[in-house]
C-alpha positions in Angstrom: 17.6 -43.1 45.5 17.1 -41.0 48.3 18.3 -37.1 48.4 21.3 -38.0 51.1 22.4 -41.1 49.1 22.0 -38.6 46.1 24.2 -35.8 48.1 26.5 -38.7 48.7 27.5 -39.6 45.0 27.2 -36.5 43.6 30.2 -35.4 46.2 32.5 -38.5 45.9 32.1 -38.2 42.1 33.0 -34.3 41.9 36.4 -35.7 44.0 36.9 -38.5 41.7 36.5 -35.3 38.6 39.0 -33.5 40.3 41.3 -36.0 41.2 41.1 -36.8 37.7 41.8 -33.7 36.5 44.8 -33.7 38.6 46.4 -36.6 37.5 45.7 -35.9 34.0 48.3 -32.5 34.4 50.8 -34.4 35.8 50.9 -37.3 33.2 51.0 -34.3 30.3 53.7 -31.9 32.6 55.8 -35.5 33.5 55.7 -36.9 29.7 56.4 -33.3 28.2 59.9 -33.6 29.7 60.6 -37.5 29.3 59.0 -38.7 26.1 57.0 -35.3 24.2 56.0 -37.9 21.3 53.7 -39.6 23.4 51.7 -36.5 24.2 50.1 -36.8 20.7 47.7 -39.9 22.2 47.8 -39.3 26.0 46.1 -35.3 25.1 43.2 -36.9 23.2 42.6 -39.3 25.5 42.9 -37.7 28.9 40.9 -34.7 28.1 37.8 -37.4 27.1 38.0 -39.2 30.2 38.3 -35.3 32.2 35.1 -34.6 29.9 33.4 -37.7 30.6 34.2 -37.8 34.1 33.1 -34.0 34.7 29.6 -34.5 32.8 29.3 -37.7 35.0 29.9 -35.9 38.0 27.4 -33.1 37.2 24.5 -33.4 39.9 21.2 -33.5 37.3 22.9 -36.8 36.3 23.4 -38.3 39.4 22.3 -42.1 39.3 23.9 -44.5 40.6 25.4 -45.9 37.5 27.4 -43.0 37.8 29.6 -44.2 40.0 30.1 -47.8 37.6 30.3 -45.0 34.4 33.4 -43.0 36.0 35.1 -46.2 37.2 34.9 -47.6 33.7 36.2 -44.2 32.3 39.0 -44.4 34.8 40.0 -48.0 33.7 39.6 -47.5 29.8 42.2 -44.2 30.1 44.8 -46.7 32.7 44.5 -49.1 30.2 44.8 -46.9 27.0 47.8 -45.6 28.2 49.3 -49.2 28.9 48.7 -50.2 25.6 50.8 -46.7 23.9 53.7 -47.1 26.1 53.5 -50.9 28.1 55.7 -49.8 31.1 55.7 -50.9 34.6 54.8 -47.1 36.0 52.0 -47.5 33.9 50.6 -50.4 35.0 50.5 -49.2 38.6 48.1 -47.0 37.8 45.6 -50.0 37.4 46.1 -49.6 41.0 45.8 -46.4 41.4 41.7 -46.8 39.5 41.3 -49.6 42.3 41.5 -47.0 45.1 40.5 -44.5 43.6 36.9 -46.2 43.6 36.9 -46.9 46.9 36.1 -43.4 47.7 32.5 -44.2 46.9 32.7 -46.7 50.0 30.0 -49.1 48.5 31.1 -52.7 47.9 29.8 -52.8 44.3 32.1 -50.1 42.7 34.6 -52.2 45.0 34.4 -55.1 43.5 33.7 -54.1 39.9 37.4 -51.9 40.3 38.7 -55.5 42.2 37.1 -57.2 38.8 38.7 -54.8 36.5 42.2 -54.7 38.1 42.9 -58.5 38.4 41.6 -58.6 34.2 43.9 -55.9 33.2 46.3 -57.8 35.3 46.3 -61.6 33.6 45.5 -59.5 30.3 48.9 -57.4 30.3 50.4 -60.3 31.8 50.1 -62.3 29.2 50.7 -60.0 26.2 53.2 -57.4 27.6 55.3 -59.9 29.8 58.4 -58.8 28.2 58.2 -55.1 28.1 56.2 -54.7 31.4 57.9 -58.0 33.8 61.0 -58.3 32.1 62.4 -61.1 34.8 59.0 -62.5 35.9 57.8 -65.8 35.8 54.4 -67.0 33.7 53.6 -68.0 37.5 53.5 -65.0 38.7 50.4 -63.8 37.4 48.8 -65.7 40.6 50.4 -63.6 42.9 49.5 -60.5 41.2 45.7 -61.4 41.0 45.5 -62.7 44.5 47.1 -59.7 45.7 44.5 -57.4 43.7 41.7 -60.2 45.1 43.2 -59.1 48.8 42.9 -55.8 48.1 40.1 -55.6 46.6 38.7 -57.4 49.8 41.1 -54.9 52.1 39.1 -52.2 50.7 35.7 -53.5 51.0 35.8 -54.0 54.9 38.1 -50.7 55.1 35.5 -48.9 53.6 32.6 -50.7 55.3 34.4 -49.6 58.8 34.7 -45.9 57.4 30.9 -46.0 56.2 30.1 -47.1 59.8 31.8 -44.1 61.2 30.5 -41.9 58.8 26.9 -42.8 59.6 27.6 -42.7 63.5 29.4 -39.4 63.3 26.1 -38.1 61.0 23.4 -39.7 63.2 25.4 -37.9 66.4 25.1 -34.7 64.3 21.7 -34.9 63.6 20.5 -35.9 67.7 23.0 -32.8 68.3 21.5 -30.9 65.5 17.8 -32.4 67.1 18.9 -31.2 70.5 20.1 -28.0 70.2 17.0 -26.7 67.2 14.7 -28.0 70.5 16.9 -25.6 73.1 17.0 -23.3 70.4 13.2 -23.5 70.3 12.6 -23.4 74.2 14.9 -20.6 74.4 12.8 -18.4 72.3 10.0 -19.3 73.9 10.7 -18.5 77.4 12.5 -15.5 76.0 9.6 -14.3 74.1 7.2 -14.7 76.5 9.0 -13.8 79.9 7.0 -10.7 81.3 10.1 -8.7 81.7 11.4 -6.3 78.6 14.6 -8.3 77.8 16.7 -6.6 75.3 20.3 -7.6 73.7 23.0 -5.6 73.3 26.8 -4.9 73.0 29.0 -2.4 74.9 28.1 0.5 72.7 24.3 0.4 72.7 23.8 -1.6 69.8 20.9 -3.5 69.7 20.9 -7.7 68.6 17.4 -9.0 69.7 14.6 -7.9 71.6 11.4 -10.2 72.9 7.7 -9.3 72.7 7.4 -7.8 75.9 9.9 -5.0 75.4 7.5 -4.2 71.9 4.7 -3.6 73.8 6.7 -2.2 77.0 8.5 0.5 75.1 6.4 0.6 71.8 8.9 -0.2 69.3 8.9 -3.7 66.8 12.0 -5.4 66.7 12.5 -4.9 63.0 12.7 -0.9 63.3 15.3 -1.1 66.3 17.5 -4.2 65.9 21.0 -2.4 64.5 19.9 0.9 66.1 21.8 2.4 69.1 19.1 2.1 72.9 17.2 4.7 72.1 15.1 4.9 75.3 18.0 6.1 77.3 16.9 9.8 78.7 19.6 12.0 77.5 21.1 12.9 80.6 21.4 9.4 81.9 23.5 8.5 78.6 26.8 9.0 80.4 26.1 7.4 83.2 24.9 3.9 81.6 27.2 3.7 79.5 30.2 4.1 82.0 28.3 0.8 83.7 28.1 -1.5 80.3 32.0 -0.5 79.7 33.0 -2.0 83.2 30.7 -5.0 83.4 32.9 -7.5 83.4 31.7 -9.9 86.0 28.4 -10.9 87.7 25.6 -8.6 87.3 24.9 -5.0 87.9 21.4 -3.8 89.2 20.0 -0.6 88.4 16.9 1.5 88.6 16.0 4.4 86.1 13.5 5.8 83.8 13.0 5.6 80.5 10.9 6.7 77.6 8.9 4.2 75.4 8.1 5.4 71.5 5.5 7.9 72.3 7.7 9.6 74.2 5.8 8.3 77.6 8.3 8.2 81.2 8.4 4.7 82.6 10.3 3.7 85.5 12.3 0.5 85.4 14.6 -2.1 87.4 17.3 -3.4 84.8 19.2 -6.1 85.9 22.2 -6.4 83.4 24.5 -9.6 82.5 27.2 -10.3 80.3 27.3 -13.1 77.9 30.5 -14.1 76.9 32.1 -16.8 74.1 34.0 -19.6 74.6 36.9 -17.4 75.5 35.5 -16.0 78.0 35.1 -12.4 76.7 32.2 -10.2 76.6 30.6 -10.2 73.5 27.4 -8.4 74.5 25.0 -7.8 77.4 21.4 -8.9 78.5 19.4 -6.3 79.7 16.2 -7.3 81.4 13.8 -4.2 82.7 11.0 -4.5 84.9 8.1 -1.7 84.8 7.6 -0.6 88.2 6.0 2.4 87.3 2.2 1.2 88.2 3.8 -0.3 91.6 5.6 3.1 92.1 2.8 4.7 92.4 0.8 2.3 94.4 3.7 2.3 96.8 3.3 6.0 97.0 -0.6 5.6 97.7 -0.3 3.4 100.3 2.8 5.2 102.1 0.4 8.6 101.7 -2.4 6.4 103.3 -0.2 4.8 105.5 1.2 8.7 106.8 -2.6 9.6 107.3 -3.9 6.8 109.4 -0.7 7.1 111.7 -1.5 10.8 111.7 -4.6 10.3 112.4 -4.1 7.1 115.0 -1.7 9.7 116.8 -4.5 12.6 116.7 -6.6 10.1 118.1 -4.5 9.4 120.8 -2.9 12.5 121.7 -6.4 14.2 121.6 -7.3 11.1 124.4 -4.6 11.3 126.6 -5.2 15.0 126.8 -8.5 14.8 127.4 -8.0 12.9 130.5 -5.9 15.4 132.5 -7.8 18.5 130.9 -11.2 17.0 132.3 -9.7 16.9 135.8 -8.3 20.9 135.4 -12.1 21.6 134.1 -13.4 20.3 136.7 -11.0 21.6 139.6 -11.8 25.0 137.8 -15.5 24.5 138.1 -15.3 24.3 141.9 -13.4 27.2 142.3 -15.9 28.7 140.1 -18.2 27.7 142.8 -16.5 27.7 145.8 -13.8 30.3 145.3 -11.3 28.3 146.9 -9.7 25.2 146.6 -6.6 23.7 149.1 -2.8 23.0 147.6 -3.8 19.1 147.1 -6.5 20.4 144.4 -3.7 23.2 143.1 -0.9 19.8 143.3 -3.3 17.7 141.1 -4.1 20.2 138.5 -0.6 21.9 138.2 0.6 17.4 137.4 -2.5 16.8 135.1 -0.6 19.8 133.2 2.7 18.9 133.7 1.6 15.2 132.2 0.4 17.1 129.1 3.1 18.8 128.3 5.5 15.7 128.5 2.8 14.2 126.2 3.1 17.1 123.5 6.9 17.3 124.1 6.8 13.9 123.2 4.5 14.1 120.1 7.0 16.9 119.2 9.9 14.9 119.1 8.3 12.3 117.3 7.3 14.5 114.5 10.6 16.6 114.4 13.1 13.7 114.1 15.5 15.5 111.4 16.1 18.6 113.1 19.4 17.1 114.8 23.0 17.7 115.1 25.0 14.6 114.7 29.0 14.5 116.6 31.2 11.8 116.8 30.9 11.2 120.1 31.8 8.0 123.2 28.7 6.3 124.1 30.3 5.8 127.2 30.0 9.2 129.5 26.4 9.5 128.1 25.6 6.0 129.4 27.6 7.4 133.0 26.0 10.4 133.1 22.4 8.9 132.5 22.9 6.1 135.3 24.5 9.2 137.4 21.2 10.8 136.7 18.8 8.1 137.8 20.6 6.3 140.4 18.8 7.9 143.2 15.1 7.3 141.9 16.4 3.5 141.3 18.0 4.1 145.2 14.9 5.2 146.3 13.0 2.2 145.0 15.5 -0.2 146.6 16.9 -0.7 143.3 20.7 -0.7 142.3 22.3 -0.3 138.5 25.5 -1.7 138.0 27.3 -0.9 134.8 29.9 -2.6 133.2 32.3 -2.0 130.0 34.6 -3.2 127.5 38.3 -1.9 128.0 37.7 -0.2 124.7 34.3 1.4 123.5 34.3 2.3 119.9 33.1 5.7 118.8 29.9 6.5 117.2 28.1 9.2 115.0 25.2 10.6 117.0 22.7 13.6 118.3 24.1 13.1 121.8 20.7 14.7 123.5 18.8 12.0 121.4 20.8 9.3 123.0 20.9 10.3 126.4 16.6 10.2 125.3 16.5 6.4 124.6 18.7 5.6 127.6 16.8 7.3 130.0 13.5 5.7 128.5 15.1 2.1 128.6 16.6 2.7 132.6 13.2 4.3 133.2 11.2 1.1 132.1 13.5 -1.1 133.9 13.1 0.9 137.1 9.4 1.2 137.0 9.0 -2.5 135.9 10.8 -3.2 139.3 7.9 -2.7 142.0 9.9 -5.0 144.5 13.1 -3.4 143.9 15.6 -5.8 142.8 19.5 -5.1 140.5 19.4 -3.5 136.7 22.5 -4.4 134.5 24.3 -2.1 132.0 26.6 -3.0 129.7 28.9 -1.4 127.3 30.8 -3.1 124.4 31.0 -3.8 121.1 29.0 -6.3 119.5 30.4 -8.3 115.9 32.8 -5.3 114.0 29.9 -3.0 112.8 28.0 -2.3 116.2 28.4 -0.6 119.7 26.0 -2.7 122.2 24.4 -1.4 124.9 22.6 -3.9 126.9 20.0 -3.0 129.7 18.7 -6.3 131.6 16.1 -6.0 134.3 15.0 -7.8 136.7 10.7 -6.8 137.1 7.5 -8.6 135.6 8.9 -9.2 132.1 5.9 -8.4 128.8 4.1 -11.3 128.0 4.6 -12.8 124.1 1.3 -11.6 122.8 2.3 -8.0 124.0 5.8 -8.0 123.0 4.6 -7.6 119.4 2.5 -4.3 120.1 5.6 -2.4 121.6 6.4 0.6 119.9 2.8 1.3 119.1 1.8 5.1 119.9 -0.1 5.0 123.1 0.6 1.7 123.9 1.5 1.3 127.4 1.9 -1.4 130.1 2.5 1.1 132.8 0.0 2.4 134.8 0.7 6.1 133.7 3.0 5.8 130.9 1.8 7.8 127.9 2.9 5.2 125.4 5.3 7.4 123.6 8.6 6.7 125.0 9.3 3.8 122.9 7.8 5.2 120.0 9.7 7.7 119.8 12.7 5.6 120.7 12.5 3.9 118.2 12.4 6.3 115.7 15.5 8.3 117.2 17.1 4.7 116.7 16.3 4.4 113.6 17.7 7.7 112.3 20.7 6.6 113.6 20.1 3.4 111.8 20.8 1.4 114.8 18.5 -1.1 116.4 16.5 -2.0 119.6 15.9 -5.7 120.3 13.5 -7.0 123.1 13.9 -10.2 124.9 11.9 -10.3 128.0 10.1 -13.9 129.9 7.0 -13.1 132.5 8.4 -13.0 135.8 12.1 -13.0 135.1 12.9 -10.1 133.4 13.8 -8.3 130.1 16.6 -7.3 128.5 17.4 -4.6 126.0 19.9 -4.4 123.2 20.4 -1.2 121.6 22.9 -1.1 118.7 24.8 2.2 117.4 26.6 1.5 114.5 30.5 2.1 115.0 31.8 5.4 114.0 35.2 4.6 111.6 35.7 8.8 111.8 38.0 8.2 114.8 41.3 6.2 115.2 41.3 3.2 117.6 44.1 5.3 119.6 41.1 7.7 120.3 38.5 4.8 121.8 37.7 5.5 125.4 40.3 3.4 127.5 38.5 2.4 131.0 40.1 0.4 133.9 36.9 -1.6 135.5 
């Protein structure tokens, strides 16, 4: 036989034992009240067959005669006690031995029990007709062994069916068992070998499992820190991580820290920690999975420090360029009234606007590398926009160009360095105007734009900036002006983005551009204090 048929037989027979056993108690507590004489053979006997039955069921004798032994033993107690005290009740428990074997669901024990039962039957039936079927007829005996022949048949199929089930419900068990040993298995492999420290963990710190990568990430085996409390924490972050794992109930929570690995070594991580709940939906402990970004870190750093220099030095470059150009022209004036000792007011014009163009260019360059040293007020953008078109109306006038501005009933506040402002609008109207050469209408509006922003919209009507241009604006010293130093939208830009706003550019050759600059709405002020215009 095979170990799970072994398994099998061994288990049904320890039942059978027991059950035997069982009954066995009764019959002695039942008779010790109604007939205490009888005890003196039923003792005896039931304690063999409990014997014989218990050695039977033990599992180094497990054959399969075993289950033929113990349904023999079964019979030869039923029918021993028949024959001290012939009584109906006892002759039920024939019966009784016929189902009790079909617990082995195999047709052979079946049909031997079937065998036995319809003997015992015709055999008390014709000996003990008196005492045991006082008003029966000798015909009778045919109904009695065709009923144990339909039963024994009954029991047969019955058990065939539950065998069927049995085997279904153990072959499911085993593709389950199959299915999940293979997730099982794919789940420690992807988990061992992700490149990311994962560790396990509950609310408290308490480490479950870790994978390879957090050994050789933070220097410790798994077998020295599973059931030890995170000990890479730095001390004064303790607090703080655990207040996150105690309120991580949903989704997951990203955070970035540093650690220290066995040796006592600083990394710097990215965690990104999960729950993982039971079938009830509670937490039951957390996945922690941390990234070094400590080697990136500093390569970030490198190439920000390298990034600073060649700006610095593109910008030195530059600056030392456009300086050169108007301080060769003041040399040269100077030579000739080293020569000449005397020069007319066009020469004295031209060299006081050569120096007049390098101080706008330092002023400039100033701005651009003192960008923090601001005052922010929560301020309208409105009057600044008014006073700025105000301020260039007449050099637009002059060049047979007119600005029209328009506004929202209600403008929205906004946090800003109000100088700074005024800045970027002037540079903005100042493109537009000088982008004009044939004069022509600018367009300003003012409004808010989705719930987070203040718009303010500049749209011109002069050459436009080709596609393969639009890209470079921004750029120190990059200019599409005749005498522009390059700046102004460089260092637009940046005053923009310390107010973390933004400038967007859409512009067609020939047609136009227009200008978007957002502000980000101030929520410092009331809507009962937004500037209320009649247009």
């Amino acid at each position: 036989m095979d170990e799970k048929r072994t398994t099998l037989i061994y288990d049904r027979n320890q039942l059978i034992a027991k059950l035997t056993w069982v009954f066995f108690t009764i019959t002695v507590l039942t008779n010790a009240l109604v007939d205490p004489l009888i005890l003196v053979y039923i003792i005896p006997a039931g304690l063999l067959t409990c014997l014989v039955m218990t050695r039977v069921a033990r599992k180094d004798r497990v054959t399969e005669n075993s289950m033929y032994v113990a349904v023999l033993t079964l019979f030869l107690f039923f029918f021993f006690l028949i024959q001290i005290e012939p009584i109906l009740l006892n002759f039920i428990f024939i019966w009784f031995a016929l189902l009790l074997s079909s617990i082995y669901h195999q047709d052979r024990p079946i049909l031997l029990a079937g065998f036995l039962t319809v003997a015992c039957t015709i055999y008390f039936f014709s000996f003990y007709q008196e005492q045991i079927f006082p008003n029966s007829d000798p015909v009778d005996v045919i109904y009695f062994s065709l009923f144990g022949l339909f039963f024994t048949v009954f029991l047969i199929y019955s058990s065939r069916f539950t065998e069927r089930l049995r085997e279904r419900a153990e072959q499911k068990e085993a593709k389950t068992s199959d299915q999940l040993w293979e997730t099982r298995e794919y789940l420690e492999s992807f988990f061992n070998h992700m490149t990311d420290a994962v560790v396990v963990h509950d609310r408290h710190g308490m480490i479950m499992k870790v994978n390879k990568r957090f050994e050789g990430m933070y220097g410790w085996k798994e077998d020295e820190i599973v059931g030890q409390r995170v000990p890479f924490i730095k001390e004064e972050s303790v607090d703080e991580i655990y207040r996150l794992w105690s309120r991580l109930d949903s989704g997951q929570s990203d955070y970035e820290m540093s650690h220290h690995t066995k040796t006592g070594e600083l990394i710097d991580v990215s965690m990104t920690i999960s729950p993982i709940r039971n079938k009830s939906g509670e937490v039951v402990a957390l996945a922690t999975i941390a990234k070094d970004y400590t080697e990136r870190k500093k390569t970030e750093e490198l190439l920000r420090r390298s990034e600073k220099l060649s700006v610095v030095g593109q910008l030195a470059a530059g600056v030392a360029h456009e300086i050169r150009n108007p301080l060769t022209v003041v040399s040269g004036f100077i030579q000739l009234l080293q020569q000449n000792q005397k020069m007319s007011p066009e020469h004295f014009e031209m060299i006081d606007s050569e120096l007049k163009r390098v101080n706008t260019i330092i002023g400039e360059f100033l701005l651009l590398a003192k960008p923090n040293d601001v005052k922010f007020e929560y301020k309208s953008i409105l009057p600044l926009v008014e006073e700025v078109v105000t301020l260039l109306n007449t050099t637009a006038v002059m060049q047979n160009i007119k600005i029209f501005l328009s506004y929202d009933e209600r403008v929205p506040h906004i946090k800003c360095e109000p100088n700074q402002i005024k800045q970027v609008i002037i540079n903005l109207l100042k493109n537009a105007i000088e982008a004009m050469k044939f004069g022509g209408s600018i367009y300003v509006y003012v409004g808010s734009y989705h719930d987070d922003y203040v718009r303010i919209r500049v749209v011109d009507q002069g050459e436009g900036i080709p596609d393969d241009k639009m890209t470079k604006l921004g750029e120190p010293f990059y200019t599409t002006k005749d005498k522009g130093t390059g700046l102004g939208l460089m260092v637009s830009h940046k005053i923009i983005e310390n107010h973390h706003g933004q400038l967007r550019f859409v512009s067609k050759p020939n047609e136009g551009t227009s200008v978007d600059l957002l502000l980000p709405k101030s929520t410092h002020v009331s809507t009962t204090d937004e500037v209320q215009i009649s247009k």
